[in-house]
N, C-alpha and C positions, 0 to 999 in steps of 0.2 A: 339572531341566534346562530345561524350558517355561516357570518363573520368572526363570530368568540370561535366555532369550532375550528374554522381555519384558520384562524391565528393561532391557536394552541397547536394544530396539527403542523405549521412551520414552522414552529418554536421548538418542538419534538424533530423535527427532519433536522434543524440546524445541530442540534443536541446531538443527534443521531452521528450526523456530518464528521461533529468533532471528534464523537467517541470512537467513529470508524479510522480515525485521524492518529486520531493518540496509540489506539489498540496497533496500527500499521506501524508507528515510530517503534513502538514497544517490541515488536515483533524484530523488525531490524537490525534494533541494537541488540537485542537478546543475540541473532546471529549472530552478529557482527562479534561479538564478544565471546562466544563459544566457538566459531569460527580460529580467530586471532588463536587464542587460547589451546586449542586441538593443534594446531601451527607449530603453535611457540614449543609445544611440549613435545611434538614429534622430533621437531628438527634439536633440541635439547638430548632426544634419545639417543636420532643420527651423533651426532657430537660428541655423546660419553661413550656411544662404541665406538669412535674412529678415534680415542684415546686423546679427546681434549677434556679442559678441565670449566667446570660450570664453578662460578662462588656463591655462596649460599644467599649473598642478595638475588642472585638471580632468582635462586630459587622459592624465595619471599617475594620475590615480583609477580612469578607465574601464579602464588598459590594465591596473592590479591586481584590479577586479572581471572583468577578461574571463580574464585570467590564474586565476583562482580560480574562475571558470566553468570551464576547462578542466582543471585539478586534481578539479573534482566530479563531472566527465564521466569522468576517470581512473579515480577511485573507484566509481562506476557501475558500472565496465567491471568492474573487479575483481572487486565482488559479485556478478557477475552470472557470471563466470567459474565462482566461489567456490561458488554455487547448479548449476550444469551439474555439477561436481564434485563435489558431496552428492547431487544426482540418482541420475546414475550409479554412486555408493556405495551407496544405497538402494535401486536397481533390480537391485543385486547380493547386498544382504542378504537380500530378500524373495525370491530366487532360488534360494539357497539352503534358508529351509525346507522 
């Protein structure tokens, strides 16, 4: 019985492992892409006041990089959701022995 329980209990640590894995990537690229994005659009401002000219791909570029910022913020949210919910499954498993 003390074998099934540890093997489930590092079948959960591994799960755990990845979820803290994924939720970390998630996090990242979320910056990484609101980061880029806060960049792109400043130095776009610097640019249209110092009297250059932006084409409106550009500005189809940013609105799909800020758009894709927000999709990774989305995804952020989720693992991070997704981590509170293994927590609390694991604060319940250890509870029980």
């Amino acid at each position: 019985m003390l074998s099934n329980d540890h093997q489930q209990f590092s079948k959960k640590h591994i799960l755990c492992q990845e979820r803290i894995r994924q939720a970390r990537l998630a996090f990242n690229l979320s910056v990484g892409f609101v980061g880029a994005s806060a960049a792109f659009t400043l130095g776009g401002i610097i640019f249209m006041f110092a009297g250059g000219y932006i084409s409106p791909g550009v500005y189809a570029a940013l609105g799909g990089l800020t758009a894709v910022g927000r999709h990774c913020m989305q995804l952020n949210r989720e693992a991070n959701d997704r981590l509170d919910r293994m927590v609390k499954e694991l604060d319940n498993f250890t509870k029980i022995e």
